[in-house]
Legacy VTK file of the C-alpha trace (Angstrom):
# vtk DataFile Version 3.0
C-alpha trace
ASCII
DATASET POLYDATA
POINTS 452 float
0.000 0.000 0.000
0.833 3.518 -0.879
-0.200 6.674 1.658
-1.453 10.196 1.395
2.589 11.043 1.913
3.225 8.900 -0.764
1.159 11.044 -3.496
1.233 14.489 -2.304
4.978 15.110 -1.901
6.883 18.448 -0.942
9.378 19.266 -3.181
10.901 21.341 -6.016
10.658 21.503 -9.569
10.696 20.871 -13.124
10.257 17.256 -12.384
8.731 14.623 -10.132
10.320 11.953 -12.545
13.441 13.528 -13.859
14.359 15.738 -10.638
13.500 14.835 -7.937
13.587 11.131 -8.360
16.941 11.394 -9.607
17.949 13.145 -6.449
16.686 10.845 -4.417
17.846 8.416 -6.010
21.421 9.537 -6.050
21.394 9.999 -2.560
20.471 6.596 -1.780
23.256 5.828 -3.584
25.801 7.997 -1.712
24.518 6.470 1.263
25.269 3.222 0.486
29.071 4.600 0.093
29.193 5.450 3.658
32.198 3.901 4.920
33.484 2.638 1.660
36.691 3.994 0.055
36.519 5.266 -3.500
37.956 7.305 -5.768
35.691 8.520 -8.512
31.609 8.449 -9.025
29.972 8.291 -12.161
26.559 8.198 -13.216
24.816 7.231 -16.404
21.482 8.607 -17.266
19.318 6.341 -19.614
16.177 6.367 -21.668
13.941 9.316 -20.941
16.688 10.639 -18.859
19.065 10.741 -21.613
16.828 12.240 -24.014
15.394 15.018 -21.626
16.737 15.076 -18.471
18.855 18.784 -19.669
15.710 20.746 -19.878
14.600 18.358 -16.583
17.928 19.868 -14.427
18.240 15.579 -14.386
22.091 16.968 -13.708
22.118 19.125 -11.026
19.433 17.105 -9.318
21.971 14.327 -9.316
24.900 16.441 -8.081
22.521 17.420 -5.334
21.680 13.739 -4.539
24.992 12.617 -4.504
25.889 15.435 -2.045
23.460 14.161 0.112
20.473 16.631 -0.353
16.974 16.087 -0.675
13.883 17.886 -2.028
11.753 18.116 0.635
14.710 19.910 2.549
17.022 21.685 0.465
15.957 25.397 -0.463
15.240 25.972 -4.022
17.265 29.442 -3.769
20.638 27.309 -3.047
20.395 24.998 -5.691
22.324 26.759 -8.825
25.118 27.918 -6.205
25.699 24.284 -5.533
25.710 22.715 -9.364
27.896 26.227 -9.916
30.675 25.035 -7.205
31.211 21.718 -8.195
31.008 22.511 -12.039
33.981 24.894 -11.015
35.765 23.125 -8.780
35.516 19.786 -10.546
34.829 18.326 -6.722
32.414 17.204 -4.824
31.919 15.745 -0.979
30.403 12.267 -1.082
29.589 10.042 1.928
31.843 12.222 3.803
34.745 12.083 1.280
35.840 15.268 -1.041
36.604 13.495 -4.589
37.091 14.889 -8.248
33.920 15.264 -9.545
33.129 17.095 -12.833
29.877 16.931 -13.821
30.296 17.430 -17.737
32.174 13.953 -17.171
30.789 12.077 -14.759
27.521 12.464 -15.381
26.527 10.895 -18.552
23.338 11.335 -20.820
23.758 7.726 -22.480
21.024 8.059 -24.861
21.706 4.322 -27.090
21.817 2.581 -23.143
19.071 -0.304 -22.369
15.968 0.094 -20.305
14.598 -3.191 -19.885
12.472 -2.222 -16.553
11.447 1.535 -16.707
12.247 4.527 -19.151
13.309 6.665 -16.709
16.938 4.848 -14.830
19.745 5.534 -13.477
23.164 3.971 -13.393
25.726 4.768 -10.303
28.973 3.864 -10.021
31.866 4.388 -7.955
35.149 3.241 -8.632
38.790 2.727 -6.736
41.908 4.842 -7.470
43.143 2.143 -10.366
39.373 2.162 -11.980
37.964 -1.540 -10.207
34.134 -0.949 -9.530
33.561 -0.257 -5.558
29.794 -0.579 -5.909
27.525 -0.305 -8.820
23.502 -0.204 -8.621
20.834 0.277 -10.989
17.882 2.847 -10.073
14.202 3.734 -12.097
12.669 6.664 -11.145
9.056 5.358 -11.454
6.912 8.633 -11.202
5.710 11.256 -8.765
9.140 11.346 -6.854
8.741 7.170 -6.260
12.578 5.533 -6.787
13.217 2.407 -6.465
16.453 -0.266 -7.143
15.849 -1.539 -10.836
15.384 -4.966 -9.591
12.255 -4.638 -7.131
10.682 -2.353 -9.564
6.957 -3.631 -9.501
7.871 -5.730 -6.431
4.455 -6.334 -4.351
4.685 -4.718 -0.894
0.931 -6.485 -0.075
2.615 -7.172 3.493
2.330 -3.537 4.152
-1.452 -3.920 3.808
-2.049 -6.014 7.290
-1.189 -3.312 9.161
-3.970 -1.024 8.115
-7.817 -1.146 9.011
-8.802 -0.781 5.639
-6.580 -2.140 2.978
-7.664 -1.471 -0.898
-5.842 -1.562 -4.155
-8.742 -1.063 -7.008
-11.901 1.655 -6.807
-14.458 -0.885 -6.359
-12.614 -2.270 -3.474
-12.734 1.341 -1.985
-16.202 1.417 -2.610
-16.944 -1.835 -1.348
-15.161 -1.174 2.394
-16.819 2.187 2.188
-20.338 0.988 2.044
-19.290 -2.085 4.064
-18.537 0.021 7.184
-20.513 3.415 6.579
-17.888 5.685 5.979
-16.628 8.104 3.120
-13.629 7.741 1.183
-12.188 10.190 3.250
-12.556 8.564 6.233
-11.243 5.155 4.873
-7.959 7.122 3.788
-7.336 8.698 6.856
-8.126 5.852 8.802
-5.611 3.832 7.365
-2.780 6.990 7.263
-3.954 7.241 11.384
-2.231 3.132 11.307
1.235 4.637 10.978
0.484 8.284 12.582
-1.791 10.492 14.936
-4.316 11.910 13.834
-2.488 15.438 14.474
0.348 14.512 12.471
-1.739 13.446 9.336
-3.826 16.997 10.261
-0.097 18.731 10.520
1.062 17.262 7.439
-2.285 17.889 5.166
-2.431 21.746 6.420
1.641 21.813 5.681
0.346 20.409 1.962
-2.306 22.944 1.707
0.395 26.007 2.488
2.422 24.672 0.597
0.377 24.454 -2.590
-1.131 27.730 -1.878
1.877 30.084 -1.488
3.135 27.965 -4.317
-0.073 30.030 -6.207
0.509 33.054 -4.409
4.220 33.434 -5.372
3.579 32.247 -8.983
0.579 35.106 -9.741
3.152 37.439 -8.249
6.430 36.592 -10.183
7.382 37.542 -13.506
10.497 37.318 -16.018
11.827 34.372 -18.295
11.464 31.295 -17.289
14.963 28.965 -17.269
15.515 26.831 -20.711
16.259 28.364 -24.460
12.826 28.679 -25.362
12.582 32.336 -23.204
9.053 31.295 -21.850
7.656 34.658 -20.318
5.679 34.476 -17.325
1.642 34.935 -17.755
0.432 34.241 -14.405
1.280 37.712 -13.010
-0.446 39.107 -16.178
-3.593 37.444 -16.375
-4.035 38.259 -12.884
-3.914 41.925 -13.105
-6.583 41.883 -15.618
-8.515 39.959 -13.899
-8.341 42.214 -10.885
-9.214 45.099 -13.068
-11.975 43.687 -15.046
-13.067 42.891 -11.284
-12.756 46.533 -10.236
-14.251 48.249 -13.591
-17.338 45.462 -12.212
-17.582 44.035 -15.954
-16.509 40.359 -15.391
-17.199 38.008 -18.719
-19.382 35.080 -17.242
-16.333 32.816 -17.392
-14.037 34.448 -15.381
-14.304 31.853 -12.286
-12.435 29.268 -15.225
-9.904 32.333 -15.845
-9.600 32.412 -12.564
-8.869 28.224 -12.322
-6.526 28.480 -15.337
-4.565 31.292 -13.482
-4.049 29.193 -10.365
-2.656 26.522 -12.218
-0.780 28.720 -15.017
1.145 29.871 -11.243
1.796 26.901 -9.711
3.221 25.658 -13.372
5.100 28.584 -13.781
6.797 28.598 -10.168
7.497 24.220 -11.401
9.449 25.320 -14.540
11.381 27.671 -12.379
12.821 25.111 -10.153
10.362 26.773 -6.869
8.919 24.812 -4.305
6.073 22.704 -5.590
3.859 19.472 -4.062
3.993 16.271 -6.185
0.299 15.937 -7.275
0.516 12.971 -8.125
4.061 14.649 -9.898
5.230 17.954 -10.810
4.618 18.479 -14.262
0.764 17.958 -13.439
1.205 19.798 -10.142
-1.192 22.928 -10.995
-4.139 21.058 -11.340
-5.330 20.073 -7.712
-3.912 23.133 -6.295
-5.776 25.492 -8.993
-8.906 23.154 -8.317
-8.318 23.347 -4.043
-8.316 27.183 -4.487
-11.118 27.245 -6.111
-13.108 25.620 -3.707
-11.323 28.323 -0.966
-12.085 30.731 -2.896
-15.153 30.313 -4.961
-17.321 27.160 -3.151
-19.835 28.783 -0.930
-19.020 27.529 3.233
-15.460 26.339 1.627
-13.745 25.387 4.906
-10.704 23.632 6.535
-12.291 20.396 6.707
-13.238 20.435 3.346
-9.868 21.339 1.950
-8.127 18.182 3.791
-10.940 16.134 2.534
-10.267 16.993 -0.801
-6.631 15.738 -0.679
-7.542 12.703 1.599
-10.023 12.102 -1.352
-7.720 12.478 -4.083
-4.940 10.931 -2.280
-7.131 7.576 -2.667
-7.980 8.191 -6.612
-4.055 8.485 -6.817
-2.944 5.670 -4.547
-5.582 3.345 -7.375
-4.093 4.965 -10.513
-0.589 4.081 -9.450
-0.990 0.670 -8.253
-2.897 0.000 -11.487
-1.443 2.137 -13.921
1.170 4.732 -13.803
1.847 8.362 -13.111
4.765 8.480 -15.318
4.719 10.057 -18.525
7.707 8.398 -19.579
5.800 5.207 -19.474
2.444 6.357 -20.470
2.359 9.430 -21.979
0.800 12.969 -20.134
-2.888 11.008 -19.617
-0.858 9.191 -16.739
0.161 12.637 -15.168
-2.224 15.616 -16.019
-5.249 12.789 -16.425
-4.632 11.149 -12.998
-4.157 14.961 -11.654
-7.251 16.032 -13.291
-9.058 12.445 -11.946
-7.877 13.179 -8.297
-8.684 16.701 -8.385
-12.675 15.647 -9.807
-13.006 13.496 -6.698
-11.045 15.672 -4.157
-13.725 18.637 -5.527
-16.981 16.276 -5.589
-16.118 15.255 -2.127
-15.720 18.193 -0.636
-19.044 19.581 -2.024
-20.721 16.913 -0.427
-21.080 14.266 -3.378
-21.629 10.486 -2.150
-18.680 8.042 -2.419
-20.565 6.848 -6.163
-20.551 10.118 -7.567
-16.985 10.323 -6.528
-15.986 7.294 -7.767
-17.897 8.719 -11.432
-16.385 12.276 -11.482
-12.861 10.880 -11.092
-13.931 8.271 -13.901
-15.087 11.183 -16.444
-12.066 13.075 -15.448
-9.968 10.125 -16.241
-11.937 9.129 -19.535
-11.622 12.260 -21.339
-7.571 12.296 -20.914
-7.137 9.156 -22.445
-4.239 8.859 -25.157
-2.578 12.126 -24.009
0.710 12.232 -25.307
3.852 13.871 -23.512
5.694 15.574 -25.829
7.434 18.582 -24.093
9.494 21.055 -26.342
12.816 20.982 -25.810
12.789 18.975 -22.615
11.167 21.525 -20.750
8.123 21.219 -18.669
7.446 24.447 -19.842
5.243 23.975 -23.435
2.698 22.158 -23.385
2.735 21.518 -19.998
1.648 24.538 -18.440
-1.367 25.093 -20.276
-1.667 21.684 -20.068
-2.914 22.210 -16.220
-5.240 24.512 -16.848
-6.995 22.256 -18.936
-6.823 19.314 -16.524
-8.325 21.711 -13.305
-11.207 22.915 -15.935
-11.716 19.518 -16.904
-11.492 18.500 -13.172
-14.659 21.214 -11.927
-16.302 20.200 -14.720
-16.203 16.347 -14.473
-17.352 17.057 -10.268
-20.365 19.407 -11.698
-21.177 16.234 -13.951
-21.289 13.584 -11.462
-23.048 15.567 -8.987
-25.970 16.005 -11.365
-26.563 12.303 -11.437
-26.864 9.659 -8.505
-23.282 8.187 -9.096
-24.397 5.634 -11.750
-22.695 5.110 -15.148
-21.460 2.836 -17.649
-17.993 2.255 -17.397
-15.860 2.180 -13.665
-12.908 3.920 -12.859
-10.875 0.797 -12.811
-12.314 0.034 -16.185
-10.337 3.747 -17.240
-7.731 2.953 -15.412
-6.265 -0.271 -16.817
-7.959 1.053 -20.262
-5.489 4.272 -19.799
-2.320 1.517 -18.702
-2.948 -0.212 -21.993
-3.134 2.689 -24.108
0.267 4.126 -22.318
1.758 0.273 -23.365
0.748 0.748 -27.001
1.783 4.735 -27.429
4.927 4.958 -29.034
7.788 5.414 -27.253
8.588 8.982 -29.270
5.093 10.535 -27.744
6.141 9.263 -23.988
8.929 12.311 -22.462
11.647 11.566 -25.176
10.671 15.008 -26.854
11.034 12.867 -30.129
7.840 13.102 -31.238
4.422 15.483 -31.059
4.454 18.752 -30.513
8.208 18.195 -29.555
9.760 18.074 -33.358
7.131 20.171 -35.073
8.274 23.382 -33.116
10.409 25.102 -35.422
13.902 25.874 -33.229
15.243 29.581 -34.594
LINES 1 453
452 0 1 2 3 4 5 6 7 8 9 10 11 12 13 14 15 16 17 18 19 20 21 22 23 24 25 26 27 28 29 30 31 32 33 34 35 36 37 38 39 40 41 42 43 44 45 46 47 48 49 50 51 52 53 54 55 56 57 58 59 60 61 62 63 64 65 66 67 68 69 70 71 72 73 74 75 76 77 78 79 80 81 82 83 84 85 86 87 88 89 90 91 92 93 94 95 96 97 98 99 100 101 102 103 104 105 106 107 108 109 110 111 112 113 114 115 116 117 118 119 120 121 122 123 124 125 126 127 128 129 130 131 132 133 134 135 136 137 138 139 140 141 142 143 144 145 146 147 148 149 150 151 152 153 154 155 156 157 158 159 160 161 162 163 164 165 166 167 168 169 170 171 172 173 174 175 176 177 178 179 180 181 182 183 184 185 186 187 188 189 190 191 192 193 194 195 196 197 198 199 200 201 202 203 204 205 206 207 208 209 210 211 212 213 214 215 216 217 218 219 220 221 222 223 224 225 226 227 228 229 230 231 232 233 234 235 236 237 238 239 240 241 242 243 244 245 246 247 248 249 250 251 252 253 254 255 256 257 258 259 260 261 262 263 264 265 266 267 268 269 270 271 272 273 274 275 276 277 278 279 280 281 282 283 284 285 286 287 288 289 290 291 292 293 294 295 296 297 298 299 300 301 302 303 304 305 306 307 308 309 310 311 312 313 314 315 316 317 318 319 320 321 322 323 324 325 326 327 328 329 330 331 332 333 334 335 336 337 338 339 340 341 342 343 344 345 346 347 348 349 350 351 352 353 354 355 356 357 358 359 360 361 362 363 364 365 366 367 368 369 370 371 372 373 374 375 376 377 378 379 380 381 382 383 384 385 386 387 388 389 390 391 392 393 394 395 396 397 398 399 400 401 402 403 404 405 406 407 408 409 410 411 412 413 414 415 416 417 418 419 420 421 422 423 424 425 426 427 428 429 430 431 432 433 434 435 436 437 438 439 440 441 442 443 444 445 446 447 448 449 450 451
């Protein structure tokens, strides 16, 4: 089993997949070199990596790693300084040992390298003073910040599931224990995170999410510049937002501003993800606008929005999440952009439906139309950056979100075809997608951007 912790992770950006699982991933690695005496690290990137990971910062998030930072701790602000130093000094502290280190070297974008288990790995290696291998390991960055050792990738943790009340792996499972013992899919989520943790941690940590993803909007509609990469994306949040507030003040609002409003909040949050800020993994960061733009507009637009509410909607679509990846994936190098910006856009539908009061049924549907109307979304980012399409991107998958909760509360939570139905239908679809339309920018929208 997978936790609320699990899918909403705080972090930093451009990628759940590319940076941050790297990083993590590296660091594991350097802490397996504790004690150990080597000479020289070196790290291959492979697949999706290879083919992206430059616009993705896949390089300094590895430096970082190796160095023995994380991205829930280190601050976004010291990042560049770091990559800077050891690009110029060619060194870099390891498990407690200075060594050369030059990361136009040592770090490798091996583009022709195998990938027999995931499209997104890594391979570490450190080496003696005469070359012999010290240690050597094999990671995949699976999605949404998940890492794991190449050879338990897809490994069943099912023990973890006796030592929660209320253990489920599919959406009619969910639904089953729900109406089984009377109790929302809320309440079946935070029963089970309660196993492991008060109930004022798991209140702590979903009000730390909530600030989290809020400033993130905050600091994004109040930024502005070029965001990092060669295609000199400007910053729109700040704009849109100003005319917004004066169409507001001159009192002649079009009737769709509410879903200018929605597109703003995730435009920020997308904007402040491209620029390396501090972001939450939802369920990774380049779809990490969409439940934030969709949780502000319940603050801010839902009549009697409260507290409550707002945790509800992540306990909810923590539990949509939780489903998609044990069924599916949230990677877009394995299944193309419906995996990330559809499962956002799912999670956010139920998160929103639940917190306006919807039964667990009509939940279950309005993360199923969410879901359905994503399927066969490529990933195709220009140039590597999460930048075009992605941002828009978000904006479409919050709309899409409100819209698919408006749906299902209209009806009593009966329909044709289940969310699990979408959900291994969307896992088949990401199987048969070609590999160039899955984050290899080989494909899409990707190579028919002209580059001046």
């Amino acid at each position: 089993m997978i936790g609320v912790r699990d899918i909403f992770r705080i972090g930093i950006g451009p990628s759940s997949s590319h940076t941050v699982g790297p990083m993590k991933a590296a660091a594991e690695f350097a802490k397996a070199l504790d004690g150990r005496t080597f000479a020289r690290v070196r790290c291959d990137l492979l697949g999706s990596l290879a083919w992206t990971g430059a616009g993705h910062a896949t390089d300094k998030a590895v430096v970082l790693g190796l160095a023995g930072f994380l991205p829930n701790a280190i601050e976004p602000g010291l990042i560049d300084g770091i990559f800077d130093q050891a690009r110029k000094t060619q060194r870099l502290r390891i498990a407690g040992r200075e060594i050369s280190f030059d990361p136009a070297t040592d770090i490798i974008f091996d583009r022709e390298g195998r990938t027999p288990v995931h499209p997104n790995t890594l391979r570490f290696a450190a080496l003696s003073d005469v070359g012999a291998e010290v240690l050597a390991e094999r990671w995949c960055s699976i999605g949404g910040g998940f890492v794991a050792p190449e050879h338990l990738v897809g490994a069943s943790g099912s023990e973890d599931a006796e030592h929660i009340p209320f253990p489920f792996a599919t959406s009619s499972e969910l639904l089953a224990l729900c109406e089984r013992n009377g109790l929302s899919i809320a309440e079946i989520v935070s029963a089970n995170e309660r196993a492991s943790t008060s109930a004022a941690e798991l209140r702590e940590y979903l009000d730390r999410v909530i600030d989290v993803m809020m400033d993130c909007v905050d600091r994004g509609m109040q930024a502005e510049g070029v965001l990092p990469g060669r295609l000199n994306v400007q910053r729109r949040a700040k704009g849109i937002r100003q005319k917004l507030d004066a169409d507001r003040f001159r009192n002649r609002q079009a009737p769709h501003a509410i879903m200018d409003h929605v597109s703003l909040f995730a435009i920020a949050v997308n904007e402040e993800n491209a620029a390396g800020g501090r972001v939450v993994t939802a369920p990774t960061n380049g779809a990490a606008g969409v439940v934030p733009a969709v949780l502000r507009y319940y603050r801010d637009f839902w009549p009697d929005a409260n507290r409550a509410g707002m945790r509800d909607l992540l306990l909810t679509a923590g539990a949509i999440g939780m489903v998609t990846k044990l069924n599916a994936s949230i990677s877009g190098a394995e299944v193309g952009c419906q995996g990330e910006v559809g499962t956002a856009s799912s999670m956010a539908a139920a998160g929103l439906a639940a917190a306006m009061g919807a039964t667990n049924l009509q939940i279950e549907n309005a993360a199923e139309i969410a879901m359905e109307h994503h399927l066969g979304m490529t990933c195709d980012p220009i140039a590597g950056l999460v930048q075009v399409p992605c941002i828009e991107r978000n904006a479409f998958g919050a709309i899409k979100a409100i819209n698919a909760a408006s749906l299902a509360l209209r009806g009593d939570g009966t329909h044709i075809v289940s969310l699990d139905q979408v959900i291994d239908t969307m896992m088949r679809t990401g199987r048969d997608m070609h590999a160039k339309y899955k984050e290899t920018s080989l494909g899409g929208l990707a190579v028919n951007f002209p580059e001046c």
